[in-house]
Biopython code that builds the backbone (N, CA, C, O; Angstrom):
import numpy as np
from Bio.PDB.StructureBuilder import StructureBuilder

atoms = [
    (1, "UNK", "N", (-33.047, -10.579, 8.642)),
    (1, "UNK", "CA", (-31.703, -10.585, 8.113)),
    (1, "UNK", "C", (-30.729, -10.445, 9.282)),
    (1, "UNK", "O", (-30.879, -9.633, 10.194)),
    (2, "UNK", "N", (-29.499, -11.497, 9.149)),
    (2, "UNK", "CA", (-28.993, -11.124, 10.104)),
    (2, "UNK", "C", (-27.453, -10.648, 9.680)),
    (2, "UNK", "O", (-26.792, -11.242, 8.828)),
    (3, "UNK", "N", (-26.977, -9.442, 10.437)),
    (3, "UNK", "CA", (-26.177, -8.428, 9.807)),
    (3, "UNK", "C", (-24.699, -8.892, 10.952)),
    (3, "UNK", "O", (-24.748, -9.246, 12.130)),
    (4, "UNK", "N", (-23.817, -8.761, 10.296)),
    (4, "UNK", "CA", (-22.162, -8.908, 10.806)),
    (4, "UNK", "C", (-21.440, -7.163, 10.832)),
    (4, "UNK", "O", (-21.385, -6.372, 9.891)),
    (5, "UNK", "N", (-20.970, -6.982, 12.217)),
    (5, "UNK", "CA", (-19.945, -5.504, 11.785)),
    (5, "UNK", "C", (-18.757, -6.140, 12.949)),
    (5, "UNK", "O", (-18.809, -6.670, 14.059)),
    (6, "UNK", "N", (-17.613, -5.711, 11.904)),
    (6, "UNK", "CA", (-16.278, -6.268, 12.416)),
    (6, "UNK", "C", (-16.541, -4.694, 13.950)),
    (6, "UNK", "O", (-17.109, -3.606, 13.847)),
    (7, "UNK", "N", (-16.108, -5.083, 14.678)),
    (7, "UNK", "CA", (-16.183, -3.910, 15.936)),
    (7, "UNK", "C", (-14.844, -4.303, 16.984)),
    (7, "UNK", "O", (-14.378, -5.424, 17.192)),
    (8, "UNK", "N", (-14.439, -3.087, 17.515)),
    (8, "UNK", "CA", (-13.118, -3.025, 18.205)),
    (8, "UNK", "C", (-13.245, -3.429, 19.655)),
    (8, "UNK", "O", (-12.353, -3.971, 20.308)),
    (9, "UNK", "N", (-14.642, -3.057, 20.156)),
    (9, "UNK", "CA", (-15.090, -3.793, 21.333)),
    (9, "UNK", "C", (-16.185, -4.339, 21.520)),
    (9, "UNK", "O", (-17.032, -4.457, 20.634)),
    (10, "UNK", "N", (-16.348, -4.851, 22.995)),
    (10, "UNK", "CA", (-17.800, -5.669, 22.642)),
    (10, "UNK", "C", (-18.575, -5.060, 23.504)),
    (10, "UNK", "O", (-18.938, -5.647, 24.523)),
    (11, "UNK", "N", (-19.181, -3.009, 23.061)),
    (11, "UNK", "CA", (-20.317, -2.540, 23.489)),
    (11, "UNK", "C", (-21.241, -2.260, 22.166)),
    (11, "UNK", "O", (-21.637, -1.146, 21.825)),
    (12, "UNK", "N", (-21.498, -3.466, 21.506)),
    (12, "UNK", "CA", (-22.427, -4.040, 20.337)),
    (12, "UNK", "C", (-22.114, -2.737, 19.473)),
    (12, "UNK", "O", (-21.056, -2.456, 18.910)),
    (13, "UNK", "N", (-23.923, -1.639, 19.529)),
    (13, "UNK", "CA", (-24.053, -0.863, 19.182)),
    (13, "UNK", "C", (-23.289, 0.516, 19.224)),
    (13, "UNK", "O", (-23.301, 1.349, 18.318)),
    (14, "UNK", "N", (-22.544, 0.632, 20.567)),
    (14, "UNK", "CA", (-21.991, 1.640, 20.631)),
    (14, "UNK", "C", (-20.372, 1.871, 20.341)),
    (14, "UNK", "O", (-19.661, 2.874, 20.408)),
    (15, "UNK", "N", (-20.106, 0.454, 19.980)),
    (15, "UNK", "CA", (-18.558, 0.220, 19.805)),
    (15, "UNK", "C", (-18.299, 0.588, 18.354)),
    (15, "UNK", "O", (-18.996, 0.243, 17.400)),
    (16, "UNK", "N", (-17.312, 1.260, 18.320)),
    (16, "UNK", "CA", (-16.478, 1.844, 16.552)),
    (16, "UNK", "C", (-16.237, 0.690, 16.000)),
    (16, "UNK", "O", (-15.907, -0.276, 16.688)),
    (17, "UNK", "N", (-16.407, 0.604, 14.273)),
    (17, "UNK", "CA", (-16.384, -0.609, 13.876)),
    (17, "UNK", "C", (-14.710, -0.712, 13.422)),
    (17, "UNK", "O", (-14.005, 0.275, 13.207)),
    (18, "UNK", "N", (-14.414, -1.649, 13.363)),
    (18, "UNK", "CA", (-12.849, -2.236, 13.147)),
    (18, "UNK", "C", (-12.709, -1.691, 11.845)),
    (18, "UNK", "O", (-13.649, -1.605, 11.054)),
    (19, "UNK", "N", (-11.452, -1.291, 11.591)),
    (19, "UNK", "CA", (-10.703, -0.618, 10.321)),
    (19, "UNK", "C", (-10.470, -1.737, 9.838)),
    (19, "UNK", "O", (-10.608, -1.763, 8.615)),
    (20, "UNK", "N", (-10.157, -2.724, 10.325)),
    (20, "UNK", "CA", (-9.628, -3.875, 9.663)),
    (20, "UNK", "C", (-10.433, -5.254, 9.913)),
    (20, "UNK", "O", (-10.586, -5.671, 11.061)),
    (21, "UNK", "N", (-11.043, -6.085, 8.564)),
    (21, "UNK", "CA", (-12.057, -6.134, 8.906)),
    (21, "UNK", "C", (-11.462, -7.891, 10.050)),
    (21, "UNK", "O", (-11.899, -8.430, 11.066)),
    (22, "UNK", "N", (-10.142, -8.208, 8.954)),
    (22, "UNK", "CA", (-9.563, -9.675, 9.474)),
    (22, "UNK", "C", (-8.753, -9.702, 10.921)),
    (22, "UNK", "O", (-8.277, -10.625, 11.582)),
    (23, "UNK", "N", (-8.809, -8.387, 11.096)),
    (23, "UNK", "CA", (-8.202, -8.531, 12.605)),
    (23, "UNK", "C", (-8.722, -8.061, 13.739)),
    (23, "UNK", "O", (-7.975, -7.733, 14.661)),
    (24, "UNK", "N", (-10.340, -7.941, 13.856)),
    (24, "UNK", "CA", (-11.280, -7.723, 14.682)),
    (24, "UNK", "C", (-11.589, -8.636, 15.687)),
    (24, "UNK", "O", (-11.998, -9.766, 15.420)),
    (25, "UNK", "N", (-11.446, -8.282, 16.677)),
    (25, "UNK", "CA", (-11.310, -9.049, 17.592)),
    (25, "UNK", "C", (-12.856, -9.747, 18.002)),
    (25, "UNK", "O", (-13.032, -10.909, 18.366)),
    (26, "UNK", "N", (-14.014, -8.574, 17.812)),
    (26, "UNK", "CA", (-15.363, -8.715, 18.085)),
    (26, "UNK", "C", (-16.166, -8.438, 16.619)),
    (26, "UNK", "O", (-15.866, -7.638, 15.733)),
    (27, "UNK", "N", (-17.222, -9.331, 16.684)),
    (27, "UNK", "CA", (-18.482, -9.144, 15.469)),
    (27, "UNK", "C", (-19.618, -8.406, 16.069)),
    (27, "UNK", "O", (-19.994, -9.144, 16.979)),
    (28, "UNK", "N", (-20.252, -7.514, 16.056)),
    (28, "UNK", "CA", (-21.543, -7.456, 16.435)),
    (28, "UNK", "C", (-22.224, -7.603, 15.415)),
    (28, "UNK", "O", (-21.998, -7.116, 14.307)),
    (29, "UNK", "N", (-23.818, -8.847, 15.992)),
    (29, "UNK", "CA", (-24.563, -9.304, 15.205)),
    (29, "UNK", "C", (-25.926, -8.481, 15.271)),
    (29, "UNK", "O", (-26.452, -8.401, 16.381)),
    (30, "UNK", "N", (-26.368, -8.042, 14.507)),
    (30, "UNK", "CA", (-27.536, -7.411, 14.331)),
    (30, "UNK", "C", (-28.695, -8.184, 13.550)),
    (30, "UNK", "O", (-28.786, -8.231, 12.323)),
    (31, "UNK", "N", (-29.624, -8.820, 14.521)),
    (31, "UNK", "CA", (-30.836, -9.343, 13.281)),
    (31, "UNK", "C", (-31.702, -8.222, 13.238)),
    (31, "UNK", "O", (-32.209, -7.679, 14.219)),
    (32, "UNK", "N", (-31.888, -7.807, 11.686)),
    (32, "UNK", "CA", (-33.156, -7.190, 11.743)),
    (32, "UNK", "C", (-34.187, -7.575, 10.763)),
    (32, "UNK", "O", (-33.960, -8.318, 9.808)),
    (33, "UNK", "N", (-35.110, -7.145, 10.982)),
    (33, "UNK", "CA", (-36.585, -7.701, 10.462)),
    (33, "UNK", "C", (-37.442, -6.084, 10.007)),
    (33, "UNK", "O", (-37.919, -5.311, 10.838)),
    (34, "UNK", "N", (-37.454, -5.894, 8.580)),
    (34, "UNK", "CA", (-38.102, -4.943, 7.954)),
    (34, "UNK", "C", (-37.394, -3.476, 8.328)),
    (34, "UNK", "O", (-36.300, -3.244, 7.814)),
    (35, "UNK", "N", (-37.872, -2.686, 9.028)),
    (35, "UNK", "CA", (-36.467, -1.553, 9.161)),
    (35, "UNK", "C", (-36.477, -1.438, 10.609)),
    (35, "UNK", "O", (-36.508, -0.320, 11.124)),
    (36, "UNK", "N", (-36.445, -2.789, 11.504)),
    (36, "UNK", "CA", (-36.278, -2.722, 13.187)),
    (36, "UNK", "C", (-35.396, -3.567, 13.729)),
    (36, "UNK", "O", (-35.578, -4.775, 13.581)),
    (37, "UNK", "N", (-34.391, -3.131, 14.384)),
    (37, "UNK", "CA", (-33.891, -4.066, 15.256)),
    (37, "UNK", "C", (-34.306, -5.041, 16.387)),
    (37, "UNK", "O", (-34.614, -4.696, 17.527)),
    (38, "UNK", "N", (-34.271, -6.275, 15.923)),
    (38, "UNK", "CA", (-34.896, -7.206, 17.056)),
    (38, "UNK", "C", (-33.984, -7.463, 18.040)),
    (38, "UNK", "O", (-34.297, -7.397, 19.229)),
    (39, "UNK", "N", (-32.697, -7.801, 17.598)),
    (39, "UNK", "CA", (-31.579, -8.361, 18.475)),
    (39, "UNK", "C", (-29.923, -7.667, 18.262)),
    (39, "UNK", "O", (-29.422, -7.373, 17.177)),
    (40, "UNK", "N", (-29.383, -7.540, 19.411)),
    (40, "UNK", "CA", (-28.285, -7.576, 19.324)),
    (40, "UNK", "C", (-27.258, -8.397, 20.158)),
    (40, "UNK", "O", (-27.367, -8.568, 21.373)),
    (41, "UNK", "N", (-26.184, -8.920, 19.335)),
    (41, "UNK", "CA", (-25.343, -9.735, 20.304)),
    (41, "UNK", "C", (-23.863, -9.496, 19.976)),
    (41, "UNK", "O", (-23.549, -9.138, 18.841)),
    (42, "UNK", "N", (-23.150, -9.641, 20.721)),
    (42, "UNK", "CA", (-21.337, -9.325, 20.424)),
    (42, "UNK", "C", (-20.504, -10.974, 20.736)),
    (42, "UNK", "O", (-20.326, -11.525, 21.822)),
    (43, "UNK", "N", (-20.212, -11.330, 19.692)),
    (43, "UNK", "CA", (-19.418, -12.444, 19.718)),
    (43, "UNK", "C", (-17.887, -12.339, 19.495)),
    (43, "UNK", "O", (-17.388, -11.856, 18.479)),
    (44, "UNK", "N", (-17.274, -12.779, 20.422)),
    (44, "UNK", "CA", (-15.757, -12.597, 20.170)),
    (44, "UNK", "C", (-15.126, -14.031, 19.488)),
    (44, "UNK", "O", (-15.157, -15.218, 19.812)),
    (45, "UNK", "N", (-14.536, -13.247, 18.355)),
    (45, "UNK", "CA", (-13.787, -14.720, 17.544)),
    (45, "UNK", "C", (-12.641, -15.306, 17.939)),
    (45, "UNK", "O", (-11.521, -14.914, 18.265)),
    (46, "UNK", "N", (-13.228, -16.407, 17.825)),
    (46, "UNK", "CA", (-12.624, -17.450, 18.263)),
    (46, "UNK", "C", (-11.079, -17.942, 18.135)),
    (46, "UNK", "O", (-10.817, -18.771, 19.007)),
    (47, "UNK", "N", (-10.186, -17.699, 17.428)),
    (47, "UNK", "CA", (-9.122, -17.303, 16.580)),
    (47, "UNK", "C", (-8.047, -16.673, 17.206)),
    (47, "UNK", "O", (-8.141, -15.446, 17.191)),
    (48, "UNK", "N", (-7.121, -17.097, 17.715)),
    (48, "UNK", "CA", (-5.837, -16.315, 18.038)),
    (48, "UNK", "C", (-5.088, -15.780, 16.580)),
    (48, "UNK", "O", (-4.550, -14.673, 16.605)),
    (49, "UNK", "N", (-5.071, -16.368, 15.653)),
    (49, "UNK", "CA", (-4.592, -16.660, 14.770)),
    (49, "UNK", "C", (-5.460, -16.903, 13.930)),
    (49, "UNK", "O", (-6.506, -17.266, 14.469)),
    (50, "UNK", "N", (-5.523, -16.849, 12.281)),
    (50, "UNK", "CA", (-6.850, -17.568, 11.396)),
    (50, "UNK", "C", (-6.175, -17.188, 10.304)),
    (50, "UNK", "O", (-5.578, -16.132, 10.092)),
    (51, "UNK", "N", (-6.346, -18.337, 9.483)),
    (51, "UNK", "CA", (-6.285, -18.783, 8.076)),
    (51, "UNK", "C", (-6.980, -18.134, 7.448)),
    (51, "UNK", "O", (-7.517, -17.165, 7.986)),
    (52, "UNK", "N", (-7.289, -18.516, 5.706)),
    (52, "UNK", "CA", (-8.221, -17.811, 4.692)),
    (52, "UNK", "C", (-9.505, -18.702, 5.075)),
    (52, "UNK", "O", (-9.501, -19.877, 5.442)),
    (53, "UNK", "N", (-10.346, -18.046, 4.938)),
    (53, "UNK", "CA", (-11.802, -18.282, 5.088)),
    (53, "UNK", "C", (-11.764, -18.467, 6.750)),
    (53, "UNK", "O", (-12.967, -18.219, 6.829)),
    (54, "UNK", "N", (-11.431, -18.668, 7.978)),
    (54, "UNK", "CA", (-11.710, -18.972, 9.010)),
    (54, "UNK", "C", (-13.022, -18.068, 9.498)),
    (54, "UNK", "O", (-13.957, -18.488, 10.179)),
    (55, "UNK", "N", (-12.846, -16.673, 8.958)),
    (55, "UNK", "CA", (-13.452, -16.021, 9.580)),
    (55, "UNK", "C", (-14.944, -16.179, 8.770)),
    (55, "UNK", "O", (-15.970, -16.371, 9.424)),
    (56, "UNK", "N", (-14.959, -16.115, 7.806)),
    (56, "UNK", "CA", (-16.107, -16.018, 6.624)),
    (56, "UNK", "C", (-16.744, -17.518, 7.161)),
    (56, "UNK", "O", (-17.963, -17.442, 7.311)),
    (57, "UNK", "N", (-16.305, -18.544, 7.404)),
    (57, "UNK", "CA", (-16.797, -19.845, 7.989)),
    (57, "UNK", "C", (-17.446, -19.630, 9.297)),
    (57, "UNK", "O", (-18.606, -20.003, 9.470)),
    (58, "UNK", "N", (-16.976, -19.230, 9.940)),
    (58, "UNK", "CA", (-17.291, -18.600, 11.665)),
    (58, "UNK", "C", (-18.714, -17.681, 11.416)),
    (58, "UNK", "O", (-19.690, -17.925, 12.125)),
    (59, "UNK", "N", (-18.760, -16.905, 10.657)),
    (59, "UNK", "CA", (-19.873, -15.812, 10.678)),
    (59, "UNK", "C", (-20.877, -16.617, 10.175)),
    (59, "UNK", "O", (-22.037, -16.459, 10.555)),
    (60, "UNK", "N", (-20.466, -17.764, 9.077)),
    (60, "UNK", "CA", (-21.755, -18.452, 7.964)),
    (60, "UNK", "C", (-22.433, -19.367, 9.323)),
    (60, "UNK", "O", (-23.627, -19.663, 9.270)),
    (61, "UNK", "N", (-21.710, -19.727, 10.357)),
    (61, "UNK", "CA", (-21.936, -20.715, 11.287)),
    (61, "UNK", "C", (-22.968, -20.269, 12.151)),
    (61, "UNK", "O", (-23.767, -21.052, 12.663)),
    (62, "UNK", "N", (-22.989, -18.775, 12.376)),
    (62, "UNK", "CA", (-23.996, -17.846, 12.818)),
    (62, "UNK", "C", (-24.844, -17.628, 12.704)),
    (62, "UNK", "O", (-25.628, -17.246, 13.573)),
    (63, "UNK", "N", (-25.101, -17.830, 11.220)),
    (63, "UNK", "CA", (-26.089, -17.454, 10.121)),
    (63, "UNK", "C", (-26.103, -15.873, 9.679)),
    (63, "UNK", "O", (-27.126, -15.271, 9.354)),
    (64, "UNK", "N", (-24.775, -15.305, 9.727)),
    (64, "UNK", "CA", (-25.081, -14.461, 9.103)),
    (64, "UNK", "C", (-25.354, -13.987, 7.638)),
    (64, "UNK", "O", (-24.703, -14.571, 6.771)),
    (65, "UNK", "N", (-26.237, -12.998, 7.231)),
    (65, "UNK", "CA", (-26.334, -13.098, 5.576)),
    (65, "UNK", "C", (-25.614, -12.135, 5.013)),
    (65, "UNK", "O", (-25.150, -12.367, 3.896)),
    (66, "UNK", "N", (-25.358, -10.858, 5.640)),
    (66, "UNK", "CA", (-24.948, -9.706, 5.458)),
    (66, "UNK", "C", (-23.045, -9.252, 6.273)),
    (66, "UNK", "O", (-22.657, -9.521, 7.410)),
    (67, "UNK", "N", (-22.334, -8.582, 5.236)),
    (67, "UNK", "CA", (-21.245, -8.130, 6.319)),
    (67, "UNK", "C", (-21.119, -6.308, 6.229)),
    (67, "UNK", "O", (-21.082, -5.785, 5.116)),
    (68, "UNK", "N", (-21.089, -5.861, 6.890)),
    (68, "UNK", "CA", (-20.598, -4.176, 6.617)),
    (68, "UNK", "C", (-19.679, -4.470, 7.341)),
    (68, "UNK", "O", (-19.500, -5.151, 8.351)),
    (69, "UNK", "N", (-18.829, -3.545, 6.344)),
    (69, "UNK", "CA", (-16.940, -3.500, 6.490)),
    (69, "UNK", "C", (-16.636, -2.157, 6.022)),
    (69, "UNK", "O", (-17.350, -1.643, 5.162)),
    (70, "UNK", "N", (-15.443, -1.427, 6.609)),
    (70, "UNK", "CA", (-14.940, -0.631, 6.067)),
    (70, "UNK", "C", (-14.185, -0.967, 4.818)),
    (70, "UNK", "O", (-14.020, -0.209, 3.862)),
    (71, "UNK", "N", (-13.742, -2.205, 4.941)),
    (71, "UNK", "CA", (-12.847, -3.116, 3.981)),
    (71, "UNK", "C", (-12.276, -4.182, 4.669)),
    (71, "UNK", "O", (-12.232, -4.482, 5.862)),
    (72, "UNK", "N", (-11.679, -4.888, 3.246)),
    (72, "UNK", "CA", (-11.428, -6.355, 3.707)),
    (72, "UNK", "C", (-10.972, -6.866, 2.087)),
    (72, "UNK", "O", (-11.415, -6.447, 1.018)),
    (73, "UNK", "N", (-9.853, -7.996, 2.357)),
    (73, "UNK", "CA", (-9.570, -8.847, 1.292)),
    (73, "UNK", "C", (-10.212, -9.013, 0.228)),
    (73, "UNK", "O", (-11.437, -8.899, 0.256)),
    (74, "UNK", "N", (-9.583, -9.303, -0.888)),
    (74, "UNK", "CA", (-10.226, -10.263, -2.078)),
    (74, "UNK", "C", (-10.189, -11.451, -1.560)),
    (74, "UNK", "O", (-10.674, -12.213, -2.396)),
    (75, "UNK", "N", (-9.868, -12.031, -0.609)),
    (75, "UNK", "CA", (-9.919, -13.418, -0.629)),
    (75, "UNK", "C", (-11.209, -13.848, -0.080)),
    (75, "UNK", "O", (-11.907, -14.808, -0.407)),
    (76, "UNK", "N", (-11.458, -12.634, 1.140)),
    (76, "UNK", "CA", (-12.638, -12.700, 2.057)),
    (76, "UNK", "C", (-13.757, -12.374, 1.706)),
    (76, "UNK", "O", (-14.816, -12.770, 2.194)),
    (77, "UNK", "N", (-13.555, -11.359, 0.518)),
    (77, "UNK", "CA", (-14.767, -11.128, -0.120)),
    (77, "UNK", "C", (-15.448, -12.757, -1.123)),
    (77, "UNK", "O", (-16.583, -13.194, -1.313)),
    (78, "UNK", "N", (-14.019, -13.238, -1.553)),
    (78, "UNK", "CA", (-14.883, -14.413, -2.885)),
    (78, "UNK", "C", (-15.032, -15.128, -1.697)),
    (78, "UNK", "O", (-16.044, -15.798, -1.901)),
    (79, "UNK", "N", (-14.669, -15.357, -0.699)),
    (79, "UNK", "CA", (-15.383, -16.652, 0.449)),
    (79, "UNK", "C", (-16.875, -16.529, 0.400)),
    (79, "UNK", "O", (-17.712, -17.366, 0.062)),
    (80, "UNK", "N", (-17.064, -14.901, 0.948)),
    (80, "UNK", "CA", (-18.646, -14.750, 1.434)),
    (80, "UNK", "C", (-19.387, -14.427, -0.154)),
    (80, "UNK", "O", (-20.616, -14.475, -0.093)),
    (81, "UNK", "N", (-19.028, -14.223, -1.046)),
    (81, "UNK", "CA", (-19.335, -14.486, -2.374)),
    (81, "UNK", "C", (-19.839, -15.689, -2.873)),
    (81, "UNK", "O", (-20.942, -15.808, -3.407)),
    (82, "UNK", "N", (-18.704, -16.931, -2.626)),
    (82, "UNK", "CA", (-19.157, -18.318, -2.441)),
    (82, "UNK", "C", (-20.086, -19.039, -1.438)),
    (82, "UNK", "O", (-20.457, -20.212, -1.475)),
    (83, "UNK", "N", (-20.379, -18.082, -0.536)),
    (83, "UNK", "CA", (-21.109, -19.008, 0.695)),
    (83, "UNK", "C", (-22.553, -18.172, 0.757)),
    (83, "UNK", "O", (-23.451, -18.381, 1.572)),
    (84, "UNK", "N", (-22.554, -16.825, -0.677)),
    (84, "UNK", "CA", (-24.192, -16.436, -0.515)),
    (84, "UNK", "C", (-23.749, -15.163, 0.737)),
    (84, "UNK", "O", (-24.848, -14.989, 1.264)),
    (85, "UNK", "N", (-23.177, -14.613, 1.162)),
    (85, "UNK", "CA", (-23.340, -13.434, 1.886)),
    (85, "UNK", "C", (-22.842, -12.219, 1.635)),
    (85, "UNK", "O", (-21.684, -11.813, 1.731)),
    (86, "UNK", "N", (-23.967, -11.596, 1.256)),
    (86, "UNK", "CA", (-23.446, -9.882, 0.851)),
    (86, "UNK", "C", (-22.268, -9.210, 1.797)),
    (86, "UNK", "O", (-22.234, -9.108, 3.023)),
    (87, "UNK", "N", (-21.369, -8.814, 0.858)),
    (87, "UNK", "CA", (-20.745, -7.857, 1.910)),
    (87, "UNK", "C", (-20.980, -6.241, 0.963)),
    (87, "UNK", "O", (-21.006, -6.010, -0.246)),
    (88, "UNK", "N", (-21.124, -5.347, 2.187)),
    (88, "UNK", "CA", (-21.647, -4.296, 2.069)),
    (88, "UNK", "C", (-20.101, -3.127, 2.613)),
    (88, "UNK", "O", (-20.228, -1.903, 2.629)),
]
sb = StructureBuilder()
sb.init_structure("model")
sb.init_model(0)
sb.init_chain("A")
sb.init_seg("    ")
for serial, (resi, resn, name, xyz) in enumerate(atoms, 1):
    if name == "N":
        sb.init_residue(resn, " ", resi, " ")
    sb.init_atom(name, np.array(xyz, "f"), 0.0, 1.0, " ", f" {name:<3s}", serial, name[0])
structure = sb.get_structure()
C-alpha cells in the first residue's frame, strides 16, 4: 500500500505533517507492505498555484492508495472518493 502525508518539510519521516492538507508544500510517500515499511520518499508538488482536483490527480499519478490528513476539503475528499483512494 502506498500511503500519502501532506508534510511541511521534506525530512520524510521526521517532518510534522501539514495542518493544511491543500497547501502543503511536500507529500511524504510511504509504501508499506503488511505492518513494515519498505520505502520512503518526499515529493514536492508541483503547483505554485492548483485548482480542484490538481492535487488528488498528482498523488493518483504516484499511485497512491491511501491519504492521512489532519483535514482537507469536501471537494478533495469526493476527488479521492472518485479515483478509489481512502483518505484517512
Amino acid at each position: 500500500m502506498r500511503i500519502a502525508v501532506p508534510s511541511e518539510d521534506e525530512r520524510g519521516l521526521d517532518s510534522n505533517v501539514s495542518p493544511h492538507f491543500g497547501r502543503a508544500r511536500f507529500y511524504t510517500i510511504v509504501d508499506v507492505e503488511g505492518s513494515e515499511i519498505r520505502s520512503v520518499r518526499v515529493v514536492q508538488t508541483p503547483f505554485e498555484e492548483h485548482g480542484p482536483g490538481d492535487i488528488p490527480n498528482f498523488l493518483r499519478s504516484l499511485g497512491v492508495d491511501m491519504v492521512l490528513a489532519y483535514g482537507m476539503g469536501v471537494r478533495a475528499r469526493q476527488f479521492f472518493s472518485q479515483m478509489g483512494i481512502q483518505v484517512v
